[in-house]
PQR file with spaces between the fields and no chain letter, atoms N, CA, C, O and H, PARSE charges and radii, in Angstrom:
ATOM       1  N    UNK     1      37.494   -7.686   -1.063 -0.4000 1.5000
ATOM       2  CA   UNK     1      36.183   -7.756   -0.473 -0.0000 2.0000
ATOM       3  C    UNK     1      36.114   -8.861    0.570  0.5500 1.7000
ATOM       4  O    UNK     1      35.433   -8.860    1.596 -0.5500 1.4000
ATOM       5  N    UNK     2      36.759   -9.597    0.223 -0.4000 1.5000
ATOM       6  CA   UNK     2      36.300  -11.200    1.253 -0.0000 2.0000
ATOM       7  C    UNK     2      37.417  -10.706    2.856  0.5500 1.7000
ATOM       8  O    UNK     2      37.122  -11.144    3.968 -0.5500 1.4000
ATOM       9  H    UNK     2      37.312   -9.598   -0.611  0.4000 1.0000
ATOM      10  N    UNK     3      38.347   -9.992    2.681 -0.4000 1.5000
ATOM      11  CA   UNK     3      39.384   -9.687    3.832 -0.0000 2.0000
ATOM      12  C    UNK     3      38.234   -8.680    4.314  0.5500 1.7000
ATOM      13  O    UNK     3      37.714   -9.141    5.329 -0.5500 1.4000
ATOM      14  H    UNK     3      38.586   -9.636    1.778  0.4000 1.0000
ATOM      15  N    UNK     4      37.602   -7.334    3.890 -0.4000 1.5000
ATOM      16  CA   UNK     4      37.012   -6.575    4.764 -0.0000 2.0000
ATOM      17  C    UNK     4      35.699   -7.559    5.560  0.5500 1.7000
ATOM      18  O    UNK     4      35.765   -7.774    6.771 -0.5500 1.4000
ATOM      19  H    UNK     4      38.025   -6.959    3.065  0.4000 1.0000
ATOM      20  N    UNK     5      34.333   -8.196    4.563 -0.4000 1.5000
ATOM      21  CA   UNK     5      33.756   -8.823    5.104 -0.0000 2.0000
ATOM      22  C    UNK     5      33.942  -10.034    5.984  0.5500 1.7000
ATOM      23  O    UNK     5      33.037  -10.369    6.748 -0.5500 1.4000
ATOM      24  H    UNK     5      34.278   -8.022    3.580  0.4000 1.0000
ATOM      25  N    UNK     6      35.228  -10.795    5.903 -0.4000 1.5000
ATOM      26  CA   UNK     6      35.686  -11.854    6.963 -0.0000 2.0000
ATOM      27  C    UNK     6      35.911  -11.045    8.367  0.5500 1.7000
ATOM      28  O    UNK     6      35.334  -11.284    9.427 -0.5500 1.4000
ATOM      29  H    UNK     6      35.964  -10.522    5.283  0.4000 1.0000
ATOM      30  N    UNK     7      36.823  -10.098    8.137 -0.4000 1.5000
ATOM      31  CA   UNK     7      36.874   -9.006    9.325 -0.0000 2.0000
ATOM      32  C    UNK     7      36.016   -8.650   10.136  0.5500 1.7000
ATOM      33  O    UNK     7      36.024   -8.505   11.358 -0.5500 1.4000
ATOM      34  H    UNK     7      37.292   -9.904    7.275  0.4000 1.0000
ATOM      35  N    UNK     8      34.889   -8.450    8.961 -0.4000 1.5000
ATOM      36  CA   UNK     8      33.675   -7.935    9.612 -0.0000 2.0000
ATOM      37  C    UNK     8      32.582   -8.510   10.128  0.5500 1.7000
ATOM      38  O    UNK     8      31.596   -8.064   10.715 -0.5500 1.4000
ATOM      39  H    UNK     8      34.883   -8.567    7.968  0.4000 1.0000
ATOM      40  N    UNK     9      33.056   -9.959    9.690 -0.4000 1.5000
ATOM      41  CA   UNK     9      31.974  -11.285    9.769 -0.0000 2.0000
ATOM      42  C    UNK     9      30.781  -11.257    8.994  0.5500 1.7000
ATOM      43  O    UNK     9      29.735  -11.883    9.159 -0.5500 1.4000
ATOM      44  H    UNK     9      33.857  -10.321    9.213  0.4000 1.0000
ATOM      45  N    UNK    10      31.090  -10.469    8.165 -0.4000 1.5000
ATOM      46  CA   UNK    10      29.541  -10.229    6.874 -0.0000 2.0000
ATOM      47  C    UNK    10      29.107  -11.246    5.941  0.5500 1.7000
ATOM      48  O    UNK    10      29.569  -12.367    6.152 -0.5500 1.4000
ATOM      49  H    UNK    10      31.940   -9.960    8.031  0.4000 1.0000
ATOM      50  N    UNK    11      28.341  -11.114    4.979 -0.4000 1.5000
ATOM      51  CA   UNK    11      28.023  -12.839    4.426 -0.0000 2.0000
ATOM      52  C    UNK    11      28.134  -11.981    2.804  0.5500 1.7000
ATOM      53  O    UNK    11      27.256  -11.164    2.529 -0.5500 1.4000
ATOM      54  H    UNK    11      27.965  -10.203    4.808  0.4000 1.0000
ATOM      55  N    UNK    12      28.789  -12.140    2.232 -0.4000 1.5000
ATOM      56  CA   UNK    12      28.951  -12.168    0.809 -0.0000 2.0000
ATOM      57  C    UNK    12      28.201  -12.881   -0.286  0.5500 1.7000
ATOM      58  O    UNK    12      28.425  -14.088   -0.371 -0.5500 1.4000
ATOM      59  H    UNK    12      29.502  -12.804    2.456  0.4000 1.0000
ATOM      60  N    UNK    13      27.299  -12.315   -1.190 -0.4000 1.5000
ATOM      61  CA   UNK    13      26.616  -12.924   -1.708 -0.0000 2.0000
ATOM      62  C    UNK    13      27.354  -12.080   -3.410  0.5500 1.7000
ATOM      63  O    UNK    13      27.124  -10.930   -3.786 -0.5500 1.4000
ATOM      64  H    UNK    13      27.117  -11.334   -1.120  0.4000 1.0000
ATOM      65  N    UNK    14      28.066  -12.928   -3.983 -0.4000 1.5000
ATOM      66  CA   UNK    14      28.564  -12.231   -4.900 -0.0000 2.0000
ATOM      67  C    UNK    14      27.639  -12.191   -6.144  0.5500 1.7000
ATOM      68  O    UNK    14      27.159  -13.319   -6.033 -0.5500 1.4000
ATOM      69  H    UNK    14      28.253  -13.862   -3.677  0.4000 1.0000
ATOM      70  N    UNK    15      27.276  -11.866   -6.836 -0.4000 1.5000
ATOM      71  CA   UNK    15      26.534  -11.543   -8.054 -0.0000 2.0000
ATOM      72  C    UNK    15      27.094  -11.827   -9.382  0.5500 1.7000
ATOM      73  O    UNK    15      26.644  -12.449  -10.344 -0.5500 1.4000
ATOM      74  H    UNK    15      27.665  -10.949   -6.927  0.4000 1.0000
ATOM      75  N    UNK    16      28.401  -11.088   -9.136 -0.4000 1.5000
ATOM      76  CA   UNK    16      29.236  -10.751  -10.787 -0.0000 2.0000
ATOM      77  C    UNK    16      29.388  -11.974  -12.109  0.5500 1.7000
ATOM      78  O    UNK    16      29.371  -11.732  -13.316 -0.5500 1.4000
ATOM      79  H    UNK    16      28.766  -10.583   -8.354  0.4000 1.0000
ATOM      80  N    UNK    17      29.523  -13.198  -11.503 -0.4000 1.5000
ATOM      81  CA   UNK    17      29.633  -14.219  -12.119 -0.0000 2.0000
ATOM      82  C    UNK    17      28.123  -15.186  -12.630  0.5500 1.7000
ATOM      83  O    UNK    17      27.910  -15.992  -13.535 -0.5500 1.4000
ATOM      84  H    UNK    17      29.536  -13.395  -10.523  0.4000 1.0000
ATOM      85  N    UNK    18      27.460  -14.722  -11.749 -0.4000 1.5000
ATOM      86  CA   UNK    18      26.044  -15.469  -12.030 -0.0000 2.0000
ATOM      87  C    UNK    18      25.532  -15.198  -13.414  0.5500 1.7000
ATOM      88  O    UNK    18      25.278  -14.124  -13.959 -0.5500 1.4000
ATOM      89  H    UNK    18      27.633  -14.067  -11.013  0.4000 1.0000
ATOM      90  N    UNK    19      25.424  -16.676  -13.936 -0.4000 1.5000
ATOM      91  CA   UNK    19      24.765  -16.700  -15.264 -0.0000 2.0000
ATOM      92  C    UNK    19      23.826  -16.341  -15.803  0.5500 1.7000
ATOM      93  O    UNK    19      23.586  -16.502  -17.000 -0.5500 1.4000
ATOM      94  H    UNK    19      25.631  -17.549  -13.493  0.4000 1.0000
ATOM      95  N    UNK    20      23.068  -15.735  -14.908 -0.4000 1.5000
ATOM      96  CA   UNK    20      21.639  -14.981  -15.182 -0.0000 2.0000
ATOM      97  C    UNK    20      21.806  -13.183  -15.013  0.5500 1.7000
ATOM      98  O    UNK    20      21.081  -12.194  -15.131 -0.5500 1.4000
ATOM      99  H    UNK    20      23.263  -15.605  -13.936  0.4000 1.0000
ATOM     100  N    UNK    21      23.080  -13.462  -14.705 -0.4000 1.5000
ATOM     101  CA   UNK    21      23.348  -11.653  -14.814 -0.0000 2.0000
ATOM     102  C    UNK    21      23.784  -11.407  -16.340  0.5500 1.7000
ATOM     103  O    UNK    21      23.864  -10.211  -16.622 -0.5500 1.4000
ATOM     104  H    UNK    21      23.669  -14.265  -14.610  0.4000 1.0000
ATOM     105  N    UNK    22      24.047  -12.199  -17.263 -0.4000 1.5000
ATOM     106  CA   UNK    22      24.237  -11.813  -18.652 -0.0000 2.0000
ATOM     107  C    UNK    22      23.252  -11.875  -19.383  0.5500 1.7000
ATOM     108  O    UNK    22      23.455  -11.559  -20.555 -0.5500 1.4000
ATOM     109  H    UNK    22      23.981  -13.170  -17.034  0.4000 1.0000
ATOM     110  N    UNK    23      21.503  -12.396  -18.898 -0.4000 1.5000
ATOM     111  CA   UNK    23      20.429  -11.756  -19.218 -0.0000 2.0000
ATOM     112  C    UNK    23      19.515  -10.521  -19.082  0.5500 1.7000
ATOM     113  O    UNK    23      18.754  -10.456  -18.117 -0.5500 1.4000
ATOM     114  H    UNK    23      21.339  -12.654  -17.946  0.4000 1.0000
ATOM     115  N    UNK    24      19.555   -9.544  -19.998 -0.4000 1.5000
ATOM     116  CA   UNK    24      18.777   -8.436  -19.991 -0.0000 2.0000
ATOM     117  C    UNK    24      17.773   -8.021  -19.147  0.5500 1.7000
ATOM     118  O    UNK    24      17.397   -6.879  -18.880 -0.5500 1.4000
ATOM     119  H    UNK    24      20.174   -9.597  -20.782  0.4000 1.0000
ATOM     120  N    UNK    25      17.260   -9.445  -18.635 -0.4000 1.5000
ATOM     121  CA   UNK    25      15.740   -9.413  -17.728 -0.0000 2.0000
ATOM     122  C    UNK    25      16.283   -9.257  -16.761  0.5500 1.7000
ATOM     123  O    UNK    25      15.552   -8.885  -15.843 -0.5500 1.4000
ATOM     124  H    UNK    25      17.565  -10.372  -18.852  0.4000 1.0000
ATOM     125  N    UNK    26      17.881   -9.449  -16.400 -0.4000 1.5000
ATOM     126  CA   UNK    26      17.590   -8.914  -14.829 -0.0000 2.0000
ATOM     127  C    UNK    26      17.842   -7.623  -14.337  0.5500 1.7000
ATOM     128  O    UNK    26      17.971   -7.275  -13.163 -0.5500 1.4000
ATOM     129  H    UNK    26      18.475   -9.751  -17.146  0.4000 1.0000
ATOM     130  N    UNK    27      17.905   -6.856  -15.505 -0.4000 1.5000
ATOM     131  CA   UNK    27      17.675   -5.769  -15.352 -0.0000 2.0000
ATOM     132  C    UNK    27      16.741   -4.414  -15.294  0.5500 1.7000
ATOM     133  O    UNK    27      15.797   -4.319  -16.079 -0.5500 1.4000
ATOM     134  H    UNK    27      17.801   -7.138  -16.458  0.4000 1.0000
ATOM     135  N    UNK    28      16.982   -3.527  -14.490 -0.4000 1.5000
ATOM     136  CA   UNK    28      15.533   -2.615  -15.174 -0.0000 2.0000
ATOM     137  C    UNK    28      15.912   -1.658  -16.114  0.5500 1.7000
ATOM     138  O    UNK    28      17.115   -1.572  -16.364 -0.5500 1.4000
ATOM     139  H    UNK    28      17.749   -3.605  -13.852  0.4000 1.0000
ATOM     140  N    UNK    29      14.923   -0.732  -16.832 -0.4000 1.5000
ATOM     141  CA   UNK    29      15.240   -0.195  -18.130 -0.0000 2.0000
ATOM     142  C    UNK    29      16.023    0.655  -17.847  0.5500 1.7000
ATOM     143  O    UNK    29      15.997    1.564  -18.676 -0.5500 1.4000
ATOM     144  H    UNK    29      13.947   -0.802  -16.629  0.4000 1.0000
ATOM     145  N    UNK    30      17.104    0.884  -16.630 -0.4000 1.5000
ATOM     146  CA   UNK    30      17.960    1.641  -16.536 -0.0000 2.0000
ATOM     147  C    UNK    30      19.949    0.936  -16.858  0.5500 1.7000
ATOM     148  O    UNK    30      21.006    1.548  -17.014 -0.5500 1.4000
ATOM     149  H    UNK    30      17.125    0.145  -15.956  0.4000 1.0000
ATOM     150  N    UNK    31      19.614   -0.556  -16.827 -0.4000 1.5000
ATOM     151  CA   UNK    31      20.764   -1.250  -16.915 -0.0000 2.0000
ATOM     152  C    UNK    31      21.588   -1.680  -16.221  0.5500 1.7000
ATOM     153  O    UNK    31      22.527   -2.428  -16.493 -0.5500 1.4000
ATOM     154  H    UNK    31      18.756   -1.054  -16.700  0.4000 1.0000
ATOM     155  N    UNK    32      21.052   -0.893  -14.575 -0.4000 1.5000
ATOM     156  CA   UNK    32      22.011   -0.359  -14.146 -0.0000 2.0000
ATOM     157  C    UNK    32      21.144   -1.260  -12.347  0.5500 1.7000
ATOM     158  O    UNK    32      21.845   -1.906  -11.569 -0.5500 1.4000
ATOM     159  H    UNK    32      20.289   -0.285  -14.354  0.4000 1.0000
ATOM     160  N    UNK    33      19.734   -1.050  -12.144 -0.4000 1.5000
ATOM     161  CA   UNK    33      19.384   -1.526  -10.858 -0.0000 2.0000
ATOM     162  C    UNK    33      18.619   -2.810  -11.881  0.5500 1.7000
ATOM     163  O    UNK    33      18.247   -2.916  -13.050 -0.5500 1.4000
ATOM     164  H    UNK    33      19.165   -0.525  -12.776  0.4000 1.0000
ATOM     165  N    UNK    34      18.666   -3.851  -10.366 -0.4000 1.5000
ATOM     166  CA   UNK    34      17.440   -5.130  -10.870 -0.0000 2.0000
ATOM     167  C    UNK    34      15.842   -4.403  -10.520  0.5500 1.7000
ATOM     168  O    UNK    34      15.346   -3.588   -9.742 -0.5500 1.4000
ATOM     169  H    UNK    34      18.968   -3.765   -9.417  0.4000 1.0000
ATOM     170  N    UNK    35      15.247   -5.742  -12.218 -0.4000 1.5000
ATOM     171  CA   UNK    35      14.408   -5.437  -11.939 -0.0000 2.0000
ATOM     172  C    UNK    35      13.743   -6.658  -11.177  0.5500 1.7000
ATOM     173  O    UNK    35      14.378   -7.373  -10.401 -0.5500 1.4000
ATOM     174  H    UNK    35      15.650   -6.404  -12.849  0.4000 1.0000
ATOM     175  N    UNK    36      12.618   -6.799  -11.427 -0.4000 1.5000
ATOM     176  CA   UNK    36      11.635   -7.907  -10.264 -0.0000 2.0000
ATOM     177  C    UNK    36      12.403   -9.372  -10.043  0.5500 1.7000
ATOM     178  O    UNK    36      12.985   -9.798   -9.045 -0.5500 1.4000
ATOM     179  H    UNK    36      12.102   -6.219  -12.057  0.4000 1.0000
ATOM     180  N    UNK    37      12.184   -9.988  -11.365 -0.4000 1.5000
ATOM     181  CA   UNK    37      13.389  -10.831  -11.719 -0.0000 2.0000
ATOM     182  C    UNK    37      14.581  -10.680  -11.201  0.5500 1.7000
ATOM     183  O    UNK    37      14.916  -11.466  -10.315 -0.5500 1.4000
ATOM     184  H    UNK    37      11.712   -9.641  -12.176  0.4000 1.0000
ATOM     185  N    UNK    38      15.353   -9.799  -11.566 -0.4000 1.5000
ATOM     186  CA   UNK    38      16.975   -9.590  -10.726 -0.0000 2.0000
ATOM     187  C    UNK    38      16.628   -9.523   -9.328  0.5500 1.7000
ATOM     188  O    UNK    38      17.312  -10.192   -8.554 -0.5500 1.4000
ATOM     189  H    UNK    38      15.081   -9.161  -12.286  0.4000 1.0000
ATOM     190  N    UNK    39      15.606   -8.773   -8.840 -0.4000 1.5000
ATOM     191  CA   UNK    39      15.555   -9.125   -7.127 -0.0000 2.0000
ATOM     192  C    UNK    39      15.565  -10.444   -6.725  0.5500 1.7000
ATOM     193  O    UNK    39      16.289  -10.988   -5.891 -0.5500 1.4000
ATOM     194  H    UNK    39      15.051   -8.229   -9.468  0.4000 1.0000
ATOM     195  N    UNK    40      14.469  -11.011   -7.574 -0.4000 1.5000
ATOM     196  CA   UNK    40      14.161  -12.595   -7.117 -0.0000 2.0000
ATOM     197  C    UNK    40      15.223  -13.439   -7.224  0.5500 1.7000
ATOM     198  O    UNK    40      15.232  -14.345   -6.391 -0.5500 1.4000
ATOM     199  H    UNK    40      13.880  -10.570   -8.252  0.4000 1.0000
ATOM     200  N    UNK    41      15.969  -13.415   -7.871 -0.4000 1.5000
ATOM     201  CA   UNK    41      17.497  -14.255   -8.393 -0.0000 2.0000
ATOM     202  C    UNK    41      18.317  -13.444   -7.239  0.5500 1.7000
ATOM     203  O    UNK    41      19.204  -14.141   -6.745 -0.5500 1.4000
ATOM     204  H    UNK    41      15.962  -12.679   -8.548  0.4000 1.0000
ATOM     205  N    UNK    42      18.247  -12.487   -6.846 -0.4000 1.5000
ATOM     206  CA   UNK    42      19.443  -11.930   -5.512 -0.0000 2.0000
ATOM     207  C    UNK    42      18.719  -12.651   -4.082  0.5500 1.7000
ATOM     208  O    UNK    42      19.425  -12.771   -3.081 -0.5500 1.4000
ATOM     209  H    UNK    42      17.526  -11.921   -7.248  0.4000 1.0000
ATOM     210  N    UNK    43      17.128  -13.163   -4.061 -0.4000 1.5000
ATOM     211  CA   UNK    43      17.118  -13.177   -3.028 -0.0000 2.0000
ATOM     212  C    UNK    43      17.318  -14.304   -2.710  0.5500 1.7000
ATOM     213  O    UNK    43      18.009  -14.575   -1.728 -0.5500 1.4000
ATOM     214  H    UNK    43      16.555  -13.065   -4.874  0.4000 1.0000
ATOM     215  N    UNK    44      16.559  -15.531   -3.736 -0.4000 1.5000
ATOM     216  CA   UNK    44      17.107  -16.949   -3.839 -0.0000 2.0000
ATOM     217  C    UNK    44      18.629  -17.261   -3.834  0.5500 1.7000
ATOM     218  O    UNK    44      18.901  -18.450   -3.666 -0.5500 1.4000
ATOM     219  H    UNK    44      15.997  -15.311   -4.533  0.4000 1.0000
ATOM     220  N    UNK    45      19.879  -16.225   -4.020 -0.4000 1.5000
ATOM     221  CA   UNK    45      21.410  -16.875   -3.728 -0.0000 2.0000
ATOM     222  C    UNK    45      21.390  -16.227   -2.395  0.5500 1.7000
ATOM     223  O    UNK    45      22.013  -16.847   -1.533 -0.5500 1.4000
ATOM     224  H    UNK    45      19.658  -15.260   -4.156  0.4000 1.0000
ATOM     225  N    UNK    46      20.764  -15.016   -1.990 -0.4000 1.5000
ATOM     226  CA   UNK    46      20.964  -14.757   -0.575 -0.0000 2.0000
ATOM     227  C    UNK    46      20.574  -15.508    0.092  0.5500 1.7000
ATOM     228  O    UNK    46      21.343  -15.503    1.054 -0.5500 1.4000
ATOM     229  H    UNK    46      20.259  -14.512   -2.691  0.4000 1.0000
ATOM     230  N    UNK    47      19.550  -16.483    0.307 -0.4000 1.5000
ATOM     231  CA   UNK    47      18.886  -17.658    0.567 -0.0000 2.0000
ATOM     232  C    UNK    47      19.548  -19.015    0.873  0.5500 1.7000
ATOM     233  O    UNK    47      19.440  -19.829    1.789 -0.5500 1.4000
ATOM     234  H    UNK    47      18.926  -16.487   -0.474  0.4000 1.0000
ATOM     235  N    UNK    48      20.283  -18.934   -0.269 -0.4000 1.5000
ATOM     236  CA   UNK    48      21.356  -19.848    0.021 -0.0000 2.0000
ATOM     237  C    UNK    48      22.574  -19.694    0.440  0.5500 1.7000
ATOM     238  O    UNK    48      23.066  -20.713    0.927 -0.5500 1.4000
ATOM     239  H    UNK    48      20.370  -18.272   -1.013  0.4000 1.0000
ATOM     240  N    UNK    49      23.175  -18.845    0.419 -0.4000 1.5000
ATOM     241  CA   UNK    49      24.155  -18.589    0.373 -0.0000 2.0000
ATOM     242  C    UNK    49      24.484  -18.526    2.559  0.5500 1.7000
ATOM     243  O    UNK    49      25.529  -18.536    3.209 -0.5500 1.4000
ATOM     244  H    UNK    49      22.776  -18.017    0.023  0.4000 1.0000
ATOM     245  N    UNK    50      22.896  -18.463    3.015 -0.4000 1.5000
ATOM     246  CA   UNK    50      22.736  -18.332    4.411 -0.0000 2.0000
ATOM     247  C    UNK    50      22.160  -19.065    4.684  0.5500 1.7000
ATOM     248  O    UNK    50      21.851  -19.026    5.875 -0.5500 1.4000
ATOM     249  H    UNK    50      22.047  -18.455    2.487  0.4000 1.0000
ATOM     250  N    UNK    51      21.746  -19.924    4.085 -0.4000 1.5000
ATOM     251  CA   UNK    51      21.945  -21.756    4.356 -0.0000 2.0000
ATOM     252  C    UNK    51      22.733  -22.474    4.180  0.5500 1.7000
ATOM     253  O    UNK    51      22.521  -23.635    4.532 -0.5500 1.4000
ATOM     254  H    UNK    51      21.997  -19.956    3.117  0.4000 1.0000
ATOM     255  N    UNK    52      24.116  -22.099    3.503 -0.4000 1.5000
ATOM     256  CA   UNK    52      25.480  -22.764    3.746 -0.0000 2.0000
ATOM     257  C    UNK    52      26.042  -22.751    5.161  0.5500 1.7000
ATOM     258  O    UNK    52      26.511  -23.609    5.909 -0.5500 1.4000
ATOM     259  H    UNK    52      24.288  -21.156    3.217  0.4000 1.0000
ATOM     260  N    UNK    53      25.670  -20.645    5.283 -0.4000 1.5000
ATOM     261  CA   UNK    53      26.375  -20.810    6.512 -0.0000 2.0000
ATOM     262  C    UNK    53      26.012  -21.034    7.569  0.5500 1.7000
ATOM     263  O    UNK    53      26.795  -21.234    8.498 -0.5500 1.4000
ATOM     264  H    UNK    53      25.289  -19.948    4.675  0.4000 1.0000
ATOM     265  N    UNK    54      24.368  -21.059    7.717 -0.4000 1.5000
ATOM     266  CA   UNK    54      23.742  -21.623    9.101 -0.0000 2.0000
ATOM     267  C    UNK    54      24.193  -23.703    9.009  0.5500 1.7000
ATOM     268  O    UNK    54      24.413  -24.322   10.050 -0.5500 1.4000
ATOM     269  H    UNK    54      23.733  -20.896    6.963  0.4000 1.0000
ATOM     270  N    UNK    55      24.235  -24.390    7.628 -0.4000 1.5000
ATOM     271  CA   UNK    55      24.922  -25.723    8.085 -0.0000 2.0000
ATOM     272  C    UNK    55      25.879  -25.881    8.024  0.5500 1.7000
ATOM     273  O    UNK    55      26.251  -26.910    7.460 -0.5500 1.4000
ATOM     274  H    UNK    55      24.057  -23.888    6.782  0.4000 1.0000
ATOM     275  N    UNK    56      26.746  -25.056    8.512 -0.4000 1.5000
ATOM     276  CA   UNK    56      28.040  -24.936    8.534 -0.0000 2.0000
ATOM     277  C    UNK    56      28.671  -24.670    9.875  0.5500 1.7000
ATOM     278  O    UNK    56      29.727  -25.149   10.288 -0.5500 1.4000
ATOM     279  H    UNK    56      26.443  -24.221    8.970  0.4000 1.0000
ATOM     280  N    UNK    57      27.605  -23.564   10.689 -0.4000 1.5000
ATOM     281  CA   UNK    57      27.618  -23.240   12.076 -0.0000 2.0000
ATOM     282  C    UNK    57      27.741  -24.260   13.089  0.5500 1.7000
ATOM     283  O    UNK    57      27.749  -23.949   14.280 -0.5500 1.4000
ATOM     284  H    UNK    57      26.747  -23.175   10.353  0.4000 1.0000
């Protein structure tokens, strides 16, 4: 993933490891998409994750 998005110059916001993904709430009753919670926790690391790279620029 990091070779196609470096390629591509994309911003990677990885999920898989985040400690709040092994709580139930961030899910919706499907298991499978976030629910309100899981959005809000994707948008706060997307958040940051593009404030690394704008002070980094």
């Amino acid at each position: 993933m990091s070779a196609v998005s470096a390629r591509h110059g994309a911003l990677v916001v990885d999920m898989w490891s985040h400690p709040a993904c092994a709580d139930i709430s961030t899910y919706s009753s499907d298991m499978i998409h976030a629910s309100m919670r899981g959005h809000t926790l994707l948008a706060a690391e997307t958040i940051r994750r593009l404030g690394r790279q704008l002070a980094s620029a």
